[in-house]
Residue, then its C-alpha position, 0 to 999 in steps of 0.5 A: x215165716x208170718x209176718x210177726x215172726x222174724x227171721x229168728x224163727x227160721x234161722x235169721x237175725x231177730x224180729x221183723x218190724x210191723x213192716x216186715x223189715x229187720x230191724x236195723x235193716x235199711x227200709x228206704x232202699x229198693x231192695x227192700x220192697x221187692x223183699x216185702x213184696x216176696x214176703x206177701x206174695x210167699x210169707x214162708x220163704x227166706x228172703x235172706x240171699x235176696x237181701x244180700x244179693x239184690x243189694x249187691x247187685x243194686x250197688x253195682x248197677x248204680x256205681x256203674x251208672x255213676x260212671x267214675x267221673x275222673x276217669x270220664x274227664x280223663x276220656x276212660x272208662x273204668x275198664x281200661x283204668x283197671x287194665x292201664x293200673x294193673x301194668x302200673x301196679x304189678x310193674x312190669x309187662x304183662x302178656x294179653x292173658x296175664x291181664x285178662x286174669x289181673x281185671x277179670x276180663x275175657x281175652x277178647x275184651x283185653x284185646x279190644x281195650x289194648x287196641x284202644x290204648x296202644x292208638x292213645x299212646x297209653x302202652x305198647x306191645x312188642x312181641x315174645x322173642x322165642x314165641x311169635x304169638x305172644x305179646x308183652x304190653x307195658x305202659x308207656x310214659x304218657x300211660x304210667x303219667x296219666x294212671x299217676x294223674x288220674x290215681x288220687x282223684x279217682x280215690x278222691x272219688x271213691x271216698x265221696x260215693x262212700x261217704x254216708x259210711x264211717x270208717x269202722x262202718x267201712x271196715x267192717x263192710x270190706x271185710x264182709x264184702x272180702x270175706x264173701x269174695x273169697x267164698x264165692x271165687x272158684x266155687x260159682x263154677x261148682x253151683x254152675x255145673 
């Protein structure tokens, strides 16, 4: 692609600006430099996946240095908020590898965090009567309170991090975002191998 064709020309969405930038397409982020950048340096590759995924990857990187701030004050971090919201929100006990599914963790990561929490007095663990080796966690009051407490500022939060997009912006975002998710679960291990 040169730089007064677009992506159009091999398959994109339109013309590229002077620039090299799309128009519509965001030039003040940091992805888009890298891209303009890869452009100069290889003007026929598509540059599409990369300005999706380096935005993606750009957005979570910077939410995670964000660090939720109610869950900061609360003295959690936001991997424990999943594990303490998933008990509270399926409402029942969960087994150490029920939950590692629900937040997407590994099980050694679940334990550490479950070890953690139990000191807190936030869940507790009581062993499987048939089988010894399995554990069921459930939250305690103090866990279930807290989660209740923490909920609305923590949405609150997320709201104002959100804010430069309006509510259909925000929609469609999420259905894109949806969308993709749904595409990517289960066939990342099919590219892996």
């Amino acid at each position: 692609m040169t730089a007064t064709e677009g992506p159009a020309a091999a398959g994109g969405e339109g013309p590229e600006t002077a620039d090299g930038d799309a128009p519509g397409r965001s030039r003040g982020d940091t992805v888009a430099a890298v891209v303009r950048q890869w452009r100069a340096v290889h003007p026929g590759l598509d540059t599409g996946p990369m300005e999706v995924i380096g935005r993606i990857n750009r957005c979570a990187a910077l939410l995670q240095q964000a660090e939720d701030a109610p869950l900061r004050r609360a003295g959690l971090t936001r991997p424990e908020f999943d594990l303490l919201g998933a008990l509270r929100r399926t409402g029942h006990e969960l087994t150490p590898s029920e939950l590692a599914r629900e937040t997407f963790s590994s099980g050694a990561a679940v334990t550490k965090r479950l070890k953690q929490l139990t000191e807190r007095g936030l869940v507790e663990r009581r062993g499987d009567a048939r089988d010894r080796r399995v554990a069921h966690v459930r939250l305690t009051d103090s866990g279930r309170d807290l989660v209740d407490g923490i909920l609305p500022a923590q949405l609150a939060y997320e709201t104002a991090v959100l804010s430069g997009l309006d509510g259909p912006e925000l929609g469609e975002l999420a259905a894109l975002l949806g969308e993709l998710l749904g595409q990517l679960e289960g066939r990342l291990d099919a590219l892996r191998a």
